[in-house]
C-alpha positions in Angstrom: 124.6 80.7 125.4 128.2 79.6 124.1 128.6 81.0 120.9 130.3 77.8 118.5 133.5 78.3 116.4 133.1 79.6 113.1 135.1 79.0 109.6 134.8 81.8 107.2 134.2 81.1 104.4 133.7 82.6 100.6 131.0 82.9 98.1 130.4 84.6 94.7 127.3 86.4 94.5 125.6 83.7 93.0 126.7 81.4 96.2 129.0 79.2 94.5 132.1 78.4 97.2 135.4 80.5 96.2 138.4 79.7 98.5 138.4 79.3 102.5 139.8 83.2 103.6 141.5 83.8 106.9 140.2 86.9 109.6 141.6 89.8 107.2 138.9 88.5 104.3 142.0 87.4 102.4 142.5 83.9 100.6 143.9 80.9 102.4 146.4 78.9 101.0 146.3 74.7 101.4 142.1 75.2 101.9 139.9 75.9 105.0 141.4 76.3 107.4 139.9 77.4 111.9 139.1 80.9 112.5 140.7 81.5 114.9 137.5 83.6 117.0 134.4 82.7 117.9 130.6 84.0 116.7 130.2 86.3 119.3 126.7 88.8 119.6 128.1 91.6 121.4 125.6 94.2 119.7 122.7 93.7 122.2 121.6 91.2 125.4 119.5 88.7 124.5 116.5 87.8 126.7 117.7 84.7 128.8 114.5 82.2 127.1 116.0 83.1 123.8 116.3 79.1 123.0 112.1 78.9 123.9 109.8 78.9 121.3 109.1 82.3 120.2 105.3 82.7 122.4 104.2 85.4 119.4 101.8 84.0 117.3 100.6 87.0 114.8 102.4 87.6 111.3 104.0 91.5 111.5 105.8 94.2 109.5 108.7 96.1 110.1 109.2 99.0 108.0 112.3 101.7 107.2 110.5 104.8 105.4 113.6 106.5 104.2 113.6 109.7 101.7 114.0 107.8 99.0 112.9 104.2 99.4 110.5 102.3 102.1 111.8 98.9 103.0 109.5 96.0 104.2 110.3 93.2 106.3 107.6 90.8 106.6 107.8 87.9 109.2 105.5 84.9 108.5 104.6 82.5 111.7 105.8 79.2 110.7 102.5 76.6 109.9 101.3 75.7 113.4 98.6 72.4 114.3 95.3 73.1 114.3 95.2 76.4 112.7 92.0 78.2 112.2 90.1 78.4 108.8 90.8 82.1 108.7 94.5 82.0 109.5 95.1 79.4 106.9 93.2 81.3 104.7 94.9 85.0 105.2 98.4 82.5 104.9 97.0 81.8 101.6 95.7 85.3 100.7 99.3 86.7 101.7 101.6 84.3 99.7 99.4 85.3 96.5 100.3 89.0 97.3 104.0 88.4 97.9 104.6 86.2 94.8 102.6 88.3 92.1 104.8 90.2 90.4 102.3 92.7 89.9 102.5 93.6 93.6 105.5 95.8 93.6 104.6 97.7 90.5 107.8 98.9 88.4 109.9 100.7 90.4 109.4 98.0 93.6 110.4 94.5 94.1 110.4 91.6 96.4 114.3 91.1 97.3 113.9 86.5 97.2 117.8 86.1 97.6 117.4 88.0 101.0 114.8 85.5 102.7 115.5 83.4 105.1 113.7 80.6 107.8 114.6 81.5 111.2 114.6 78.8 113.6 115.1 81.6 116.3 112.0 83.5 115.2 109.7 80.6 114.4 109.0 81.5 110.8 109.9 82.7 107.2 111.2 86.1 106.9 110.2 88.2 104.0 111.9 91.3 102.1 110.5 94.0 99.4 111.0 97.5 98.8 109.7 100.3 97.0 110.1 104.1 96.4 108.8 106.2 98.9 106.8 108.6 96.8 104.8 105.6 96.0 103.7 105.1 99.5 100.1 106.5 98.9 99.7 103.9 96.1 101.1 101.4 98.3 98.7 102.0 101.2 95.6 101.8 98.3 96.7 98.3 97.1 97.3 97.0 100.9 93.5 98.3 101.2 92.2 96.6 98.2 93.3 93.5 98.9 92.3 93.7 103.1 95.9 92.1 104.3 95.8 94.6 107.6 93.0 95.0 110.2 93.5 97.5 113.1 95.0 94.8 114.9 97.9 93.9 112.7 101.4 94.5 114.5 103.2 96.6 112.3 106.7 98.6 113.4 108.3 101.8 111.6 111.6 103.9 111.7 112.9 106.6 109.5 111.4 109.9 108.9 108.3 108.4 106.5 107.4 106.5 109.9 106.1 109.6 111.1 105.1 111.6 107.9 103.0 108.8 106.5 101.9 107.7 110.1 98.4 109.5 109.9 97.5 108.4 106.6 97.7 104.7 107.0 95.6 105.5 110.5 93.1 107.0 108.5 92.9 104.9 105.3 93.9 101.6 107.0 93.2 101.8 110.6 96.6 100.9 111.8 97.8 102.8 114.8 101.8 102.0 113.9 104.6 101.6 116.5 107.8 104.0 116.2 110.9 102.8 116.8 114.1 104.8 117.1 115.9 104.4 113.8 119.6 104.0 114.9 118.8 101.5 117.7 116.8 99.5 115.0 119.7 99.7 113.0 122.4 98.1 115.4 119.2 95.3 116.3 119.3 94.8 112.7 122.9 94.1 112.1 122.9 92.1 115.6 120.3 89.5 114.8 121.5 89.0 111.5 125.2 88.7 112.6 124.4 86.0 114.8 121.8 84.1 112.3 124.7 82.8 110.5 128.1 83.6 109.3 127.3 84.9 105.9 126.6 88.4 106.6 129.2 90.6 107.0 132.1 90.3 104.5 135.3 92.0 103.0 136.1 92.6 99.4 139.6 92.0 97.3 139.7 95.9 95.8 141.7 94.7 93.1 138.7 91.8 91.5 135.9 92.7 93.2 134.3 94.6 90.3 135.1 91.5 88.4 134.2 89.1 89.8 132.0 89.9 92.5 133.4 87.5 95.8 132.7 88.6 99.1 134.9 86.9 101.7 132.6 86.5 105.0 134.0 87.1 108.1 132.3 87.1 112.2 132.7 89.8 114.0 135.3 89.1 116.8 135.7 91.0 120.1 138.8 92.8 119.0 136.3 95.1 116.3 134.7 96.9 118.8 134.4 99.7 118.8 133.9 100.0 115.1 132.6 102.6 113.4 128.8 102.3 111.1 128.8 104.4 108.0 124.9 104.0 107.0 124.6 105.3 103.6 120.9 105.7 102.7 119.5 108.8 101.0 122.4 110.9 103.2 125.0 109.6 105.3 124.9 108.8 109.6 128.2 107.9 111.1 128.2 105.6 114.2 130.2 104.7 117.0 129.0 101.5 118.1 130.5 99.1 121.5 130.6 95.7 122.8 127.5 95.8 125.0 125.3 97.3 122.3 125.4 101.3 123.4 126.3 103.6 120.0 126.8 107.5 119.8 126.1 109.6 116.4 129.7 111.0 115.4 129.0 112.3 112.4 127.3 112.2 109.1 126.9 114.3 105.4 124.0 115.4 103.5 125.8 114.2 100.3 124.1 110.6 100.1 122.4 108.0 98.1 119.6 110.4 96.9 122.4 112.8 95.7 123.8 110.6 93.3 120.0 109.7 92.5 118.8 113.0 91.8 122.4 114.2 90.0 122.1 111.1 87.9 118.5 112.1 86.7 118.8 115.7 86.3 122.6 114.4 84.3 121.6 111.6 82.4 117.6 111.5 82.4 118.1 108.2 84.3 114.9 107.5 85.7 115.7 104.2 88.8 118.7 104.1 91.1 119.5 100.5 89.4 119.5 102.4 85.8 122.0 105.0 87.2 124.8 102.0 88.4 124.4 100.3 85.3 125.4 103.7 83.3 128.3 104.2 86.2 129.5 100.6 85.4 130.7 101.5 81.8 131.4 105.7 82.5 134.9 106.5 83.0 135.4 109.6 85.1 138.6 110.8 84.4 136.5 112.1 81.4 134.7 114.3 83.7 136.9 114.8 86.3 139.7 117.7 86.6 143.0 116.0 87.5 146.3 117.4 88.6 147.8 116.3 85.1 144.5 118.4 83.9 146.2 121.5 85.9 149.9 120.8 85.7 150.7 119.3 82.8 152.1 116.2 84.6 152.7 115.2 88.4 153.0 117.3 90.9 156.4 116.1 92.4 156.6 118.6 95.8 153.8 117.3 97.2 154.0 113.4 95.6 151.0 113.7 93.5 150.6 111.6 90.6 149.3 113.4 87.9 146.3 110.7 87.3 144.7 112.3 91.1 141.4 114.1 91.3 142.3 117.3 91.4 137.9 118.2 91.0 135.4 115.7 91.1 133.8 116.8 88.0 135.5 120.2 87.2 136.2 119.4 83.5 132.4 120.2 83.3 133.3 124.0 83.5 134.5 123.8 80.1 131.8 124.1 76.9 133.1 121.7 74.9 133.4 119.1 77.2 129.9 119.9 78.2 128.7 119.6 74.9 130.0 116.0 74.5 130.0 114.6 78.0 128.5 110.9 78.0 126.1 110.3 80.2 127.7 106.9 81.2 130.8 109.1 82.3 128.8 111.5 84.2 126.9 109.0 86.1 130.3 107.5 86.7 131.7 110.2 87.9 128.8 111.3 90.3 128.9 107.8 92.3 132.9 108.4 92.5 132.4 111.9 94.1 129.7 110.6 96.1 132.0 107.7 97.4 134.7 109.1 97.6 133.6 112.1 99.9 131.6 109.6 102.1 135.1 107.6 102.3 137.1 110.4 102.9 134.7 111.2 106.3 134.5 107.5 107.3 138.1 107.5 107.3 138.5 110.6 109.2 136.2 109.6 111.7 137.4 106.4 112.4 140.8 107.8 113.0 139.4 110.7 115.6 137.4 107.6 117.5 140.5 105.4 117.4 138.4 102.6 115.4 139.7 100.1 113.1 136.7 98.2 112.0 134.4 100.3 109.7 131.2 99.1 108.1 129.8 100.3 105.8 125.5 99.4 105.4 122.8 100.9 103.5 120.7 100.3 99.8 123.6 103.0 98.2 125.8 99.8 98.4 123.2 97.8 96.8 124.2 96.2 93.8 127.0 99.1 93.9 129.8 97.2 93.0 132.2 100.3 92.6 131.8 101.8 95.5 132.7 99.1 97.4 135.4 98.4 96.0 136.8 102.1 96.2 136.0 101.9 99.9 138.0 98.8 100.5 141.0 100.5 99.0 140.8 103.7 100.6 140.4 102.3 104.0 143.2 100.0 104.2 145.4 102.9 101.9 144.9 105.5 104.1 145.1 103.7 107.5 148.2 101.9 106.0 146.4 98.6 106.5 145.2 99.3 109.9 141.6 99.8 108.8 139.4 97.4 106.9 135.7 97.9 105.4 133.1 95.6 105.4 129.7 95.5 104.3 127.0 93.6 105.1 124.6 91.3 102.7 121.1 92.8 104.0 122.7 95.7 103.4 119.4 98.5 103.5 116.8 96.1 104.9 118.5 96.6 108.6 116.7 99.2 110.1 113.3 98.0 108.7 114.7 94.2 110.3 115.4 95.7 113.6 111.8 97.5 113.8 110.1 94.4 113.0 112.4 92.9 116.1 111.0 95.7 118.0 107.9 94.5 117.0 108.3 91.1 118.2 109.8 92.2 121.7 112.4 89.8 121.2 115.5 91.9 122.2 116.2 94.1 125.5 118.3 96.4 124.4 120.7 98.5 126.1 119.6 102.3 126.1 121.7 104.3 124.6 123.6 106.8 126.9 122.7 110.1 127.3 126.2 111.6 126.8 126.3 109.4 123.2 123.0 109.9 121.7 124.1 112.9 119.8 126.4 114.7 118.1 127.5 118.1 119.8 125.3 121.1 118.1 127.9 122.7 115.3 128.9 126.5 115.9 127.0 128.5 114.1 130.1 130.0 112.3 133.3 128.0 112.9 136.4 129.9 112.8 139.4 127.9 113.8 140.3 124.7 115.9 138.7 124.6 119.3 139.9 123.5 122.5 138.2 120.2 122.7 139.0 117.7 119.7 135.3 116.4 119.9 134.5 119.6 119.0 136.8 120.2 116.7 136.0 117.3 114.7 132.2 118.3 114.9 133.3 121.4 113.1 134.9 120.1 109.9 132.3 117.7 109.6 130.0 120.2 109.5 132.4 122.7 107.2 133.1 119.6 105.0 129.3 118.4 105.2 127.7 122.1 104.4 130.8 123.8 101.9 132.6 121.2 100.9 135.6 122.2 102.4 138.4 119.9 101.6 136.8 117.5 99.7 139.1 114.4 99.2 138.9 111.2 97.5 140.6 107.6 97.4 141.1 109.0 94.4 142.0 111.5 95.6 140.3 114.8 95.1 142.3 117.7 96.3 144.5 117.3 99.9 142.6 117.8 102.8 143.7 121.0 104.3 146.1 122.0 106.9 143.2 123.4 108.9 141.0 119.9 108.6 144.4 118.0 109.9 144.7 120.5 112.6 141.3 120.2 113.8 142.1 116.4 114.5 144.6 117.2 117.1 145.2 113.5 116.6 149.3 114.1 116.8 149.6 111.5 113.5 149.1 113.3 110.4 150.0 110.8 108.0 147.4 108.7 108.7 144.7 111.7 108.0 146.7 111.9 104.3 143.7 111.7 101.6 145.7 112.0 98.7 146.2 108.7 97.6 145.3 108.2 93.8 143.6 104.8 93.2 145.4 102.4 91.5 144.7 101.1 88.1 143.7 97.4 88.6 140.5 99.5 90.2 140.0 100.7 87.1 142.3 103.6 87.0 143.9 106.3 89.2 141.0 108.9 89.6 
């Protein structure tokens, strides 16, 4: 199937048209203008009938049971002739569900802008989501209102796929499907690439935080490989190719749910959503230890302004600052440490795997207007423009969209190889740079993942050590440089 041109184009978040951008995600002058690539789905090989009718003919689930939140895909067969009495009716039965608000309780909700009809599927395509610990409650209400019969298709991923598996058998008779979670991720980000070109964009650093634009953009052979930086309650860090195979190079345990549960024990925030709308009016430098804190100004020798992070946080130590923190600045300056140590990785990584794409997914970004923003900058700072982040609109739904592709059996996927499936097992006790650079990266991601070893911001925090820049054995230090301090049209070196 030829793939047809595509313009990119740009919206505000309430989908009002901004100006035509070129490939980089920046502004066009004179108007639109041809992209010069095509829409190209190199993620995974479509089955050859993919232009048939879709032959399923049952409504299904897809879910991504993450630590922190469950997300629900729903696909609903389009209306067919001549349907049965009882499919019209459980039609009916399920609509009511999905549009009472009372349905996600108060910590859920039914995510409308998301939806889409899907020529390509044959139906309407449906997306909620809810905290995990609430998945008990979740299955009670799904029995109450008899939605599911043993029979429903219904396709999991995440660790909750497993956890929860038994108790759904037992309380709603569903045996569910298990999908591997990092191949339903890349099927996630592939269908939706290819459903239109609205879904993966770039940010201005400078006004996104403003004003919100997102300048869409296709994904053109020359990104791949490119590196996926899933940030969900921690962090995986993929290398993903042309014909759809992907390796785990990395990943942190200092995530979404640590910013979460920081935020609450902080601030007494009780939803992720409260937490960002307390980061959105903090200022960290409050909280924060700079080098100014330290030297009394900038530290010339080794070019750092005296506005850079010399301490996410390390004002804290002191009492009186303590006693008067605000919780807006704490939460503020939790989701900057948070970003800026998953930036830091992502641009590490991307370097060691010789990628200049990076994107950057997950229900962190949700909503999270700072963070992406930060990430922009940092990528193309410290890559000197060589690297650009994007994100992508569905943004945490993609795993749970790629089980409930699984589901429908409409994708054959390459498997992934054997030699990529993993990253290598860390030392036990890592003393020094080894002999193979894979290996040596695996280490300080592991040392930076587990102590916190060399911490760095687009802030920037303190320099990344001599050691960590050894360990790269890339031969181009500069580029591996993560003392940068932000600039102020962010909203102030950090």
């Amino acid at each position: 199937m030829t793939a047809p041109p595509s313009i990119t184009a740009s919206f505000t978040d309430d989908g009002a048209a901004a100006p035509s951008v070129d490939n980089d995600g920046l502004p066009l002058p004179g108007g639109a203008k041809q992209a010069q690539h095509l829409a190209f789905d190199p993620l995974a090989v479509l089955n050859p009938n993919e232009d048939a009718p879709p032959t399923w003919t049952q409504h299904c689930f897809g879910m991504d049971l993450g630590g922190t939140l469950c997300k629900l895909v729903y696909f609903e067969k389009a209306v067919q002739p001549r349907e049965t009495d009882a499919v019209k009716q459980f039609r009916i039965k399920m609509r009511k569900l999905i549009d009472d608000p009372a349905t996600y309780g108060q910590t859920g909700l039914r995510d409308v802008d998301f939806e889409f009809d899907s020529k390509r599927l044959g139906g309407h395509v449906y997306f909620a989501q809810f905290e995990t610990r609430k998945m008990l409650d979740v299955i009670a209400m799904v029995r109450e209102h008899q939605v599911v019969s043993s029979t429903t298709p219904v396709c999991a991923t995440g660790g909750g796929a497993r956890k929860y598996s038994e108790k759904i058998k037992e309380v709603l008779g569903i045996t569910i499907s298990h999908c591997d979670e990092l191949q339903s991720l890349i099927l996630g980000i592939n269908f939706l690439v290819k459903q239109d070109n609205t879904e993966a964009y770039k940010v201005n650093h400078k006004t996104f935080e403003a004003d919100g634009i997102r300048h869409y953009v296709g994904l053109t052979r020359a990104a791949f490989p490119y590196l996926l930086v899933n940030i969900g309650s921690g962090v995986s860090i993929l290398k993903v190719y042309r014909d759809g195979k992907h390796e785990r190079v990395g990943g942190t345990s200092l995530g979404g749910a640590t910013f979460f549960g920081l935020c609450c024990m902080l601030t007494g925030c009780s939803t992720f959503q409260e937490a960002l709308q307390l980061a959105e009016s903090g200022n960290a430098q409050n909280i924060d230890l700079l080098v100014e804190d330290i030297y009394g100004g900038d530290y010339d020798e080794f070019n750092l302004p005296g506005s850079t992070v010399a301490s996410s946080l390390g004002k804290l130590v002191l009492p009186e600052v303590r006693e008067k923190a605000d919780k807006r600045d704490l939460a503020r300056a939790v989701l900057e440490a948070i970003t800026n140590n998953v930036g830091a990785l992502a641009n590490l990584h991307a370097h060691a795997q010789n990628t200049q794409e990076i994107i950057f997914a997950g229900n962190f970004l949700r909503n999270n207007k700072i963070s992406k923003a930060r990430l922009a900058y940092a990528m193309g700072y410290w890559s000197k423009g060589k690297r650009h982040a994007m994100f992508l609109r569905h943004e945490g739904y993609l795993g749970a969209f790629g089980a409930l592709l699984n589901q429908l059996g409409l994708f054959d996927t390459p498997a992934t190889s054997p030699q990529r499936c993993a990253s290598p097992a860390p030392p036990p006790h890592p003393s020094g740079p080894s002999k193979h650079p894979t290996d040596s990266l695996q280490a300080l991601q592991d040392r930076l993942a587990a102590a916190d070893v060399g911490s760095s911001t687009p802030g920037p925090t303190a320099t990344a050590s001599a050691e960590s820049t050894a360990m790269l054995e890339s031969g181009n230090v500069s580029e591996c440089d993560q003392t940068t301090p932000v600039p102020d049209d962010t909203g102030g070196a950090q």
